[in-house]
Structure formats: C-alpha cells, structure tokens
C-alpha positions as CSV (number, residue, x, y, z in Angstrom):
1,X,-36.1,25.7,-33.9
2,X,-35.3,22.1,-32.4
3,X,-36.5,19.0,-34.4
4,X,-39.3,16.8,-32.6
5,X,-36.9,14.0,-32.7
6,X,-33.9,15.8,-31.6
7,X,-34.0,15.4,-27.8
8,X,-31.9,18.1,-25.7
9,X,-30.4,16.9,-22.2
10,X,-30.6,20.0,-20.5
11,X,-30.2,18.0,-16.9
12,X,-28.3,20.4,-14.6
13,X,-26.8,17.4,-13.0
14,X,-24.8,15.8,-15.9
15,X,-23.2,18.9,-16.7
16,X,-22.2,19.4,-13.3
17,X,-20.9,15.9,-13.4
18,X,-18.9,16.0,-16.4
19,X,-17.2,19.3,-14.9
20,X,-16.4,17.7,-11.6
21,X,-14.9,14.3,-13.8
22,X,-12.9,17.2,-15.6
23,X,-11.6,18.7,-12.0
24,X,-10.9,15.3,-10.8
25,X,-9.3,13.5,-13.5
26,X,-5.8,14.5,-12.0
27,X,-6.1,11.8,-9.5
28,X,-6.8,9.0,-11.7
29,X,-4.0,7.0,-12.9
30,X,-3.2,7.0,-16.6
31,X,-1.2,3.9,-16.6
32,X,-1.3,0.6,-14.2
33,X,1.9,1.1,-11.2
34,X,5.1,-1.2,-12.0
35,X,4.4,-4.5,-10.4
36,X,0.5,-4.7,-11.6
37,X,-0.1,-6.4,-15.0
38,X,-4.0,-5.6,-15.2
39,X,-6.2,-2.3,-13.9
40,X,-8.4,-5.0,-11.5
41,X,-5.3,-6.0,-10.2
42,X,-4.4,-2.6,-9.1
43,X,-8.0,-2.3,-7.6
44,X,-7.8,-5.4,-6.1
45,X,-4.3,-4.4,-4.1
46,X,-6.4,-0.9,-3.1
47,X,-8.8,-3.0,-1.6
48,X,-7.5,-5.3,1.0
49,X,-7.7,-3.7,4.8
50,X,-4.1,-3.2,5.8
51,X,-5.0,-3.1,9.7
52,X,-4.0,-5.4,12.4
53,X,-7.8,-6.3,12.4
54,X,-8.2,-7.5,9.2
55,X,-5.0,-9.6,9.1
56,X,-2.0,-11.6,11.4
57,X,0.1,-10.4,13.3
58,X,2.6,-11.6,10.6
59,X,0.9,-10.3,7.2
60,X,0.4,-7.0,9.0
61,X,4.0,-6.8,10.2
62,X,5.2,-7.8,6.2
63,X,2.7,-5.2,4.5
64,X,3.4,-2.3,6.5
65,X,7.3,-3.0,6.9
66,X,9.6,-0.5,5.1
67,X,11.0,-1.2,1.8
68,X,14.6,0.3,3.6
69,X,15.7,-0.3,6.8
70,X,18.5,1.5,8.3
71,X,19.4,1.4,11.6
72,X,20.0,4.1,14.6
73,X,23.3,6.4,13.7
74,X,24.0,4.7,10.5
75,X,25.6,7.3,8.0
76,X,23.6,7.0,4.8
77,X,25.0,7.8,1.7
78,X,23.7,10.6,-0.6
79,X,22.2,9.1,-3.7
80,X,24.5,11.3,-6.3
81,X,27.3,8.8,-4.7
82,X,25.3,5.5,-4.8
C-alpha cells in the first residue's frame, strides 16, 4: 500500500523520544528570566561552578550571599503592609 519512495520511520527510539520531549517540556523555560537579554546568556549563568573550588573566597561569598538579609530577632513586616 506504501509508495517505493515514501519512506516510513518506524524507529522505536524516536517515538519514544518525542514522548519523553512531550513529558519534559514543563521544565524548559518559555521565556529568558528578568535580568538575561539572550537564551546563551541564561545558559552561560547555568554554567559557571558556584563552589568555593571553582572561585575566591570573595566571588563565592557575593554569589551565594542572600538577596535579604535580616538580622537575629528583627520583627519583619508582613508583605500586605509593605
């Protein structure tokens, strides 16, 4: 019933490949993060070893520093009142 030049891809493997991209797709980003102007850039940031290994003292100390810093027995304020 198939033409001689129709060729059929009956490899097991691609189908199960195209069903695990379809499982999987809900951890790829749709859209680059605030802050990234590019996709490569994004990568890029991914990349680079945050360890103590890979970098100073310094650099490590700056990259893995929180973004808010409060200190012991400070009252924080809800944020419905900020």
């Amino acid at each position: 019933t198939d033409k001689p030049d129709q060729k059929i891809d009956r490899n097991p493997a691609r189908v199960n490949e195209e069903s695990v991209m379809a499982k999987s797709g809900k951890y790829f980003l749709q859209k680059v993060p605030l802050g990234f102007t590019n996709p490569q850039q994004y990568e890029q940031e991914l990349r680079m070893p945050l360890g103590q290994e890979w970098n100073t003292r310094n650099v490590h100390m700056n990259r893995v520093k929180p973004k808010v810093f409060v200190k012991v027995g400070a009252v924080v304020p809800p944020l419905q009142y900020v």
